[in-house]
Structure formats: structure tokens, C-alpha cells
C-alpha positions in Angstrom: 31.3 8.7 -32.5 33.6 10.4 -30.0 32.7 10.7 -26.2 32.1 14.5 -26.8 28.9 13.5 -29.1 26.9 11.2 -26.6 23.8 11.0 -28.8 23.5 10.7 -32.2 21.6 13.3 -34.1 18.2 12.3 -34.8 16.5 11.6 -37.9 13.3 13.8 -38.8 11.5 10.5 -38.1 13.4 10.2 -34.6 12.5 13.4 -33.3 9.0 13.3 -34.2 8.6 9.6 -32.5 10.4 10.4 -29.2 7.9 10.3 -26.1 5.3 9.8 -28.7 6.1 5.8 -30.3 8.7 3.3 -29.2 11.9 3.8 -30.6 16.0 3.4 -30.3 18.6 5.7 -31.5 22.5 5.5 -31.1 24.6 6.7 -27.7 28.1 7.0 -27.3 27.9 6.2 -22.9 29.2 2.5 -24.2 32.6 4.0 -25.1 33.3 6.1 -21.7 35.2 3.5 -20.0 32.4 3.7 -16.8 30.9 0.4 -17.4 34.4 -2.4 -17.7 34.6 -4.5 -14.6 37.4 -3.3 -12.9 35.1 0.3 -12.5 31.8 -2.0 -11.7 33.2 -4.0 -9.2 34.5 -1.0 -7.3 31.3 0.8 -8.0 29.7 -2.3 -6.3 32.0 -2.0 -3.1 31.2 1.4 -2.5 27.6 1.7 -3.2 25.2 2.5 -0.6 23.6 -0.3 1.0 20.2 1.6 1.2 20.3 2.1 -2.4 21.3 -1.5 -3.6 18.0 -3.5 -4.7 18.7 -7.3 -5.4 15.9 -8.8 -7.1 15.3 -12.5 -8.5 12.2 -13.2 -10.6 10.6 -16.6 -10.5 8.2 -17.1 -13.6 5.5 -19.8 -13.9 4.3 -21.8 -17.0 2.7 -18.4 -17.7 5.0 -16.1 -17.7 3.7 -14.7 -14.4 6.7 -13.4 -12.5 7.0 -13.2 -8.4 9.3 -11.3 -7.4 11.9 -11.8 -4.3 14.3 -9.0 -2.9 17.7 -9.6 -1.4 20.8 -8.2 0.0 24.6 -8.6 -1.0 25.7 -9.8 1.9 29.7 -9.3 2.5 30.6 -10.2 -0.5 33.2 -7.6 -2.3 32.6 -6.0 -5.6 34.3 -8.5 -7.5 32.2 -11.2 -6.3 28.9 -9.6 -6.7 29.8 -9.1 -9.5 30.5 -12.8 -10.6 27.4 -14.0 -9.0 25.5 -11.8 -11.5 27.2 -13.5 -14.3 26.7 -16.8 -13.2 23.6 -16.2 -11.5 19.8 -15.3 -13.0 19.7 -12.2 -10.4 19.5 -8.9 -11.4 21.2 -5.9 -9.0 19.9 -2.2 -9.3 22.3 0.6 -8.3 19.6 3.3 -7.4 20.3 7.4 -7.9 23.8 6.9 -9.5 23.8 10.3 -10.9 24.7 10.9 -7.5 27.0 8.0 -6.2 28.7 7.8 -9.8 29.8 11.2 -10.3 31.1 10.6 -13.8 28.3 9.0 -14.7 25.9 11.8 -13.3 27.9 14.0 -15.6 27.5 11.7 -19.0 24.1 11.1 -17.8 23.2 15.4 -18.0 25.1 15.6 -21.3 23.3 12.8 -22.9 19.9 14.6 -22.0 21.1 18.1 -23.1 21.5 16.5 -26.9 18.4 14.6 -26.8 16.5 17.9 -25.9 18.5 19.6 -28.3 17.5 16.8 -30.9 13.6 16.5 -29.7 11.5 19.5 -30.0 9.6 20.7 -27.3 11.3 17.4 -24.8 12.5 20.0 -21.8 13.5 17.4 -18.5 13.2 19.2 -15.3 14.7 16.2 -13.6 16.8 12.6 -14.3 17.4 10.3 -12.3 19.1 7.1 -13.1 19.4 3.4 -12.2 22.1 0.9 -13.3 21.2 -2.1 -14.1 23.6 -5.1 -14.0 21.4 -8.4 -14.9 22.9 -11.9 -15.5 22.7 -14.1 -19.1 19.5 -15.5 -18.3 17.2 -12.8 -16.9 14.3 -11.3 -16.9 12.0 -8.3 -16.1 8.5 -8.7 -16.0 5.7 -7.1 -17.5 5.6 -3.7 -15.9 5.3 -0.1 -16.5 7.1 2.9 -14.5 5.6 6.5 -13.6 8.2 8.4 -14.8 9.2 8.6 -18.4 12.2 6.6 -19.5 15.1 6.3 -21.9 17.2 2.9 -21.2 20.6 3.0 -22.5 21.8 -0.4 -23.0 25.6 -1.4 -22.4 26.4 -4.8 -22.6 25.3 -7.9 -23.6 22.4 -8.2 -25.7 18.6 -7.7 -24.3 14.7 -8.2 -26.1 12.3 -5.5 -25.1 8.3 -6.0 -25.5 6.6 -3.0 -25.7 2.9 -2.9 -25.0 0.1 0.1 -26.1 -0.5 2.5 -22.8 -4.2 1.7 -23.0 -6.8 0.5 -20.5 -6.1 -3.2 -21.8 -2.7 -3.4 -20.9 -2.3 -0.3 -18.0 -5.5 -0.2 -16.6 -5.7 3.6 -14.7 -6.6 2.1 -11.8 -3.2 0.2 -12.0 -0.9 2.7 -12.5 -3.2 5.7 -9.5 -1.9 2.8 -6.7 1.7 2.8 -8.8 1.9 6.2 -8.1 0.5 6.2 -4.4 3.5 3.6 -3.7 0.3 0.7 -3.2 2.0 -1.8 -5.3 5.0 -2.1 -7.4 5.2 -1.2 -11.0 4.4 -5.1 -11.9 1.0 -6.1 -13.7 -1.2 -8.6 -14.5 0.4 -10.3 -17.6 -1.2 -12.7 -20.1 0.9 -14.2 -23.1 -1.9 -12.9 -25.6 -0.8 -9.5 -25.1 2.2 -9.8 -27.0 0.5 -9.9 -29.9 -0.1 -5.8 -28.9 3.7 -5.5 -28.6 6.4 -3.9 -30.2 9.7 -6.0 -30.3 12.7 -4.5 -30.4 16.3 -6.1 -29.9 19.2 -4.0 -27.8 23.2 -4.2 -28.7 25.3 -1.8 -26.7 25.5 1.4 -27.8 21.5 1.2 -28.4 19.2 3.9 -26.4 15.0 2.9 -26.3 12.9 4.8 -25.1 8.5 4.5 -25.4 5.4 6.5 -24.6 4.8 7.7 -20.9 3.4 4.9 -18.8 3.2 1.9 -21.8 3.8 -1.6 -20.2 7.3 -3.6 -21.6 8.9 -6.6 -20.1 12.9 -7.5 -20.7 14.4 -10.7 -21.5 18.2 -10.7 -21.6 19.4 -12.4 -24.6 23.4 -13.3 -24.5 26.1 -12.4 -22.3 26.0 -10.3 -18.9 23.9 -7.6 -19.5 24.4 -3.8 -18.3 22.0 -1.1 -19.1 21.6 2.2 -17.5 17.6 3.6 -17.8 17.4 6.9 -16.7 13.8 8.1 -15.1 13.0 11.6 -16.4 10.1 14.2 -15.5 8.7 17.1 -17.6 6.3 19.5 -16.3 3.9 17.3 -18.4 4.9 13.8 -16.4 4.0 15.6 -13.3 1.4 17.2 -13.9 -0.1 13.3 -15.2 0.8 11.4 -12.7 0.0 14.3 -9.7 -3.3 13.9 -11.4 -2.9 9.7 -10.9 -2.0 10.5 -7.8 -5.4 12.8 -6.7 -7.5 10.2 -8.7 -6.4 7.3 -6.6 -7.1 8.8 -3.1 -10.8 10.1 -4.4 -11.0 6.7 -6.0 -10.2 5.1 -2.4 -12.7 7.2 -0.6 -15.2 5.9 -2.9 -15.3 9.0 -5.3 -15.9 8.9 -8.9 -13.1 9.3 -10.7 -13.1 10.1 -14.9 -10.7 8.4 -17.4 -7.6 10.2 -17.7 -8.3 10.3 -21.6 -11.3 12.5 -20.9 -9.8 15.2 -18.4 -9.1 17.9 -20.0 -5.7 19.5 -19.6 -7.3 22.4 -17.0 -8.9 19.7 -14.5 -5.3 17.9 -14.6 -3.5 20.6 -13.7 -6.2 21.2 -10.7 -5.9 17.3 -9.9 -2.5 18.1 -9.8 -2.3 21.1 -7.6 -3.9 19.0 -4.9 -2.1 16.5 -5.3 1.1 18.8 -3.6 -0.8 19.5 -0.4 -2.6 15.6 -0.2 1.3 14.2 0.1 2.3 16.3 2.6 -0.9 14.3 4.6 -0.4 11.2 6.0 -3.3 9.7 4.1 -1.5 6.8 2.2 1.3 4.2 4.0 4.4 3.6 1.5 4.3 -0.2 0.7 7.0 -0.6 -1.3 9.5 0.3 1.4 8.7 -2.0 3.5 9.3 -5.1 1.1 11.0 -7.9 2.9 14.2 -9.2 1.7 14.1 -12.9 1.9 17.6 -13.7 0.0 21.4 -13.0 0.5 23.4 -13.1 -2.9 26.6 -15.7 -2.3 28.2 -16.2 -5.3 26.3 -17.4 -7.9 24.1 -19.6 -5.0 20.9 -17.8 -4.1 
């Protein structure tokens, strides 16, 4: 595949499943050069503090995760980036499209052949994330707003993927996900996975799943680099503006009706209010205030 062709075309099967079922296909972003140490490492020198999450998961017997947030300290690229390796830390770089210019640009190119390979899949925004995890790693049982393709890099990775259904991402859950009430972690029990698709990443492997279905991430060999890029159609706004209306009637003790039986009209009404309710003060931000308790030293936490 040559850099020019970022995305390989689809199957008929592909481009029927995508947004619809879990699925992978092939991406060329592997062999652009952007993701080799030497690049990483200065990536990591230059990034923007504000946009530089350290995170460290600590998982019980199980498989309950707590999650603790830290800072890189004044360590240089280089050595951030051997902590990761040696470490069980995972480091997001946060709106790279815009702090990676050569990224941004793969990033927009990859999306222009996916739309041109999936009917009727028309992004009005990306934004993207990468994520540089160590060997033995791990991302808990979660499930984002946004819709999501994750383009994995290096190393090898296991992704669960769980049914977007009341069981697994109750709709209470994911209104407070939206209102910035909690993070995008949830209540996890091992008998889920029996729900789960299970799908192993090498580099050059894209998945992406259904809006709003639960997955959790174990890295499987080697340091692990992935780039999972958060997308919105008019369709993912119009949902989760609706979420987002649901939850404040919801917290003012309002009924609210299952997302599976509002009809398309009294979203896009939920919606539409849900553009003036933001601009209220009406809801704190929680997730912006989450202390960091850690600073990365090497491979020591």
C-alpha cells in the first residue's frame, strides 16, 4: 500500500458494517514515518502541557479499574518515552491534529477515503488522540460520546467490544458522560464478556464499532501506539445533544423516555435545546478538575 492510499478499499461487507457492527479494515498511517521514536520523543518535548493526560489504572481481583492522573514532570521526550516502555502507564497526546501538523493532515486524508468507501458516513468534525501505552496496559471498560475509529500502530493490542444496550451502557450512564458528570468509565462485571466481540490489533489494523458500545483494551506485546480519532456526524450530535437535554430534565426530576423510543423529530428538538442549555451555567465540568496525584520518573511511578 503506498502512503498516497491511506485506507484500503472496502469490501461490500466493510462498507455495509462501518458505524453499524464492530469491525477492522487496513490503513497505511503505519508506514508514514510519524510514529518512530526519534519523531515521538520530540513530539513528547514539545507538546502542550494542558493537553498531556498521564493516566495509570490499578485493577482489582475483578477487573474493576481506578484510575489515577499524573504529570510528566521535567523529564525530556526521550525519557517519557522510556518510562512508557518500562512502565504500565499510558500517556494521551490530546487534539494532535492540531499540535502534529503532519499528522492532522494524514488524519483528514484517512477520513476522506473512508467516506468515500462508506455510504452515507459524512464527518463534520475529527479530532484525534495519540495514544502511547506501555507492554502491560490496560484501558478499562468504557464507552466515548463521540464516534470512533482507532488506528493502531505498534505493538500488538486485544479489544472487547460490548452491545450498546441498556445492559452494558445504561442511558442514564452515558446523559452524565455527556454532561461532563463522570468519566467515560463504567460499572464492569467479568460476565459481560461473554456479550463481547474480541478482536486482536497488529499495526496497520484500523477498528472501529457502533456509536456509544462499551470496549476495554488490554495491550498484548511490545510498546503499544495507536491513534483513535473521535469523529461527529450531524447524526452523533444530534444523539448525544439529545443525552445531553435528557440528563438535565432527568436531574430536575423530569421524566425522561428511552432513547430507543424517541423518534427522530423529538431528538432533533431535544437537541435544539440542548445549544441554548450549554450556554447556561446549569451543570459544573467534573472532569476538569481531576486531581493529578502522580509525576512520571522514568519507569518509577
Amino acid at each position: 500500500m503506498q502512503t498516497a492510499e491511506l485506507i484500503a478499499p472496502f469490501t461490500a461487507d466493510q462498507a455495509l458494517a462501518f458505524g453499524k457492527t464492530p469491525m477492522t479494515f487496513r490503513h497505511g498511517l503505519v508506514d508514514t514515518g510519524l510514529f518512530e521514536d526519534e519523531a515521538l520523543a520530540e513530539l513528547l518535548d514539545r507538546y502542550p502541557a494542558e493537553l498531556y493526560d498521564i493516566n495509570l489504572f490499578d485493577f482489582d481481583a475483578d477487573g474493576q479499574a481506578q484510575m489515577r492522573t499524573g504529570v510528566r514532570g521535567r523529564l525530556p521526550g526521550r525519557e517519557v518515552l522510556a518510562g512508557i516502555k518500562e512502565g504500565r502507564v499510558w500517556v494521551q497526546l490530546r487534539r494532535v491534529e492540531e499540535h502534529y501538523p503532519a499528522l492532522g493532515a494524514a488524519m483528514r486524508q484517512a477520513f476522506g477515503q473512508i467516506a468515500a468507501n462508506a455510504p452515507g458516513f459524512k464527518p463534520a468534525q475529527i479530532n484525534g488522540q495519540l495514544i502511547l501505552s506501555a507492554p502491560n496496559a490496560k484501558v478499562p471498560f468504557h464507552a466515548d460520546a463521540p464516534g470512533v475509529v482507532l488506528f493502531h500502530l505498534r505493538g500488538r493490542k486485544r479489544i472487547w467490544i460490548y452491545p450498546a444496550d441498556e445492559a452494558h451502557m445504561p442511558q442514564q450512564l452515558m446523559e452524565n458522560i455527556v454532561l461532563k458528570q463522570q468519566t467515560e468509565d463504567l460499572p464492569y462485571r467479568r460476565e459481560m464478556d461473554g456479550a463481547a466481540q474480541v478482536l486482536d490489533l497488529s499495526p496497520g489494523v484500523a477498528v472501529t464499532w457502533p456509536l456509544h458500545a462499551p470496549h476495554r483494551i488490554e495491550n498484548q506485546e511490545g510498546f503499544n501506539v495507536s491513534l483513535s480519532v473521535d469523529y461527529q456526524t450531524w447524526g452523533t450530535r444530534i444523539l448525544n445533544g439529545a443525552h445531553y437535554t435528557n440528563g438535565l430534565l432527568r436531574r430536575a426530576g423530569a421524566p425522561v423516555a428511552a432513547m430507543t423510543r424517541t423518534p427522530a423529530p423529538a431528538r432533533a428538538l431535544l437537541w435544539a435545546a440542548s445549544v441554548a442549555l450549554k450556554r447556561l451555567p446549569l451543570v459544573e465540568d467534573r472532569i476538569k478538575t481531576m486531581e493529578r496525584t502522580f509525576e512520571l520518573q522514568g519507569a518509577r511511578i
